[in-house]
N, C-alpha and C positions, 0 to 999 in steps of 0.2 A: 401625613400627607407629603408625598413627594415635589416639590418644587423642580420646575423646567429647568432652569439654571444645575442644577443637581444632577439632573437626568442625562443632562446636555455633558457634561464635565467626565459624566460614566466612558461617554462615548467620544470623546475628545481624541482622545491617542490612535482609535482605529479611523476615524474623520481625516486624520493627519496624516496617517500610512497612506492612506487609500488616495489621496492628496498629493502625496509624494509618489505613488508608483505611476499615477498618471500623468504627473509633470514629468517625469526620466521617464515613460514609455512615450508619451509625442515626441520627442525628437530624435527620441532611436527610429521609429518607424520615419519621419521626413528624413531623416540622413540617408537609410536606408531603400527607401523609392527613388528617391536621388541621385545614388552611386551603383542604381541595377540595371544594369541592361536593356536598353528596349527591345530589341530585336525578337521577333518569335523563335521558341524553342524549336529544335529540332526532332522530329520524328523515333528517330534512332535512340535520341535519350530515355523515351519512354520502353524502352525495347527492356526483359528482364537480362539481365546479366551476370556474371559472375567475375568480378576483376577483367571486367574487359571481356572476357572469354561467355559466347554463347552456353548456357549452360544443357547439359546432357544427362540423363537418366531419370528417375523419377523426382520431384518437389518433397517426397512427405517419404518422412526417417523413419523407421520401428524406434519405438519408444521400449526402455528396459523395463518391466515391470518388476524386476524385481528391487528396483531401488524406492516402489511406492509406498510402501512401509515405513523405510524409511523418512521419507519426506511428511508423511502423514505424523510420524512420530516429532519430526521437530516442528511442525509446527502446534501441535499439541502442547508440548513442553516449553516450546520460547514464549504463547501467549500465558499458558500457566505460569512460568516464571517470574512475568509483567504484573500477573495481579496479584499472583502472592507474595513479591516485593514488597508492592504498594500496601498489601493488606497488612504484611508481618511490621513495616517500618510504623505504621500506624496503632498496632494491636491496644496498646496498654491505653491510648486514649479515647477508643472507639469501645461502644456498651454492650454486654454481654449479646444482645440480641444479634450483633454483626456476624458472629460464626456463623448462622444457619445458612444466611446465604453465602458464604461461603464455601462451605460442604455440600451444596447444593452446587456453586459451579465446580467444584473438585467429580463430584459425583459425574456430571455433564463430560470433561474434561475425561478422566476415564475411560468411560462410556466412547468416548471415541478414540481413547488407544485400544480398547479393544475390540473396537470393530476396525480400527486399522488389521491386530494382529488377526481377527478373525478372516479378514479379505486374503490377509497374504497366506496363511493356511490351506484356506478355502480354493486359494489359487497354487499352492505349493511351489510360492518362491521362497519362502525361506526352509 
């Protein structure tokens, strides 16, 4: 049986954080209302802009698609990377039964490099 005093001591350090970022966030916020400005904003500010300069032409860019492969590919590989760190630093003291799910997210993992590579094909950017 877990005793209150126990429970309480679990939860101690984030009680203290949580503690501490409210005592430094009130007096950033009162220093802050205090040294702002009262006056109402102006009109113009809410205006869009570019450096000053009214801006001209369209708002929305062509996107390259052919760098989507790409991007699809790292981020495949950097989250692969993350767990198969973790999994490989670990290997020798975790029980035989942990590969499967493993080769299960590897299989997953795959599974959308190549429907990255199948998209970019399919679209003939690469």
């Amino acid at each position: 049986m877990i005793m209150v005093g126990e429970l309480a001591g679990n939860y101690s350090t984030v009680v203290l954080m949580f503690g501490f970022a409210a005592a430094a966030m009130a007096p950033a916020l009162f220093v802050s209302r205090m040294v702002s400005p009262r006056k109402r904003s102006n009109p113009v500010k809410f205006l869009p802009m570019e450096c000053g300069q009214v801006p001209s032409g369209e708002g929305r860019t062509h996107f390259m698609m052919q760098y989507y492969p790409y991007i699809l590919m790292f981020v495949v590989f950097d989250v692969m990377a993350i767990f198969l760190y973790a999994w490989g630093s670990s290997l020798f003291e975790l029980p035989k039964s942990a590969t499967l799910p493993m080769i299960g997210f590897l299989g997953i993992m795959f599974g959308a490099m190549a429907f990255a590579l199948f998209q970019s094909g399919r679209r003939r950017i690469w």
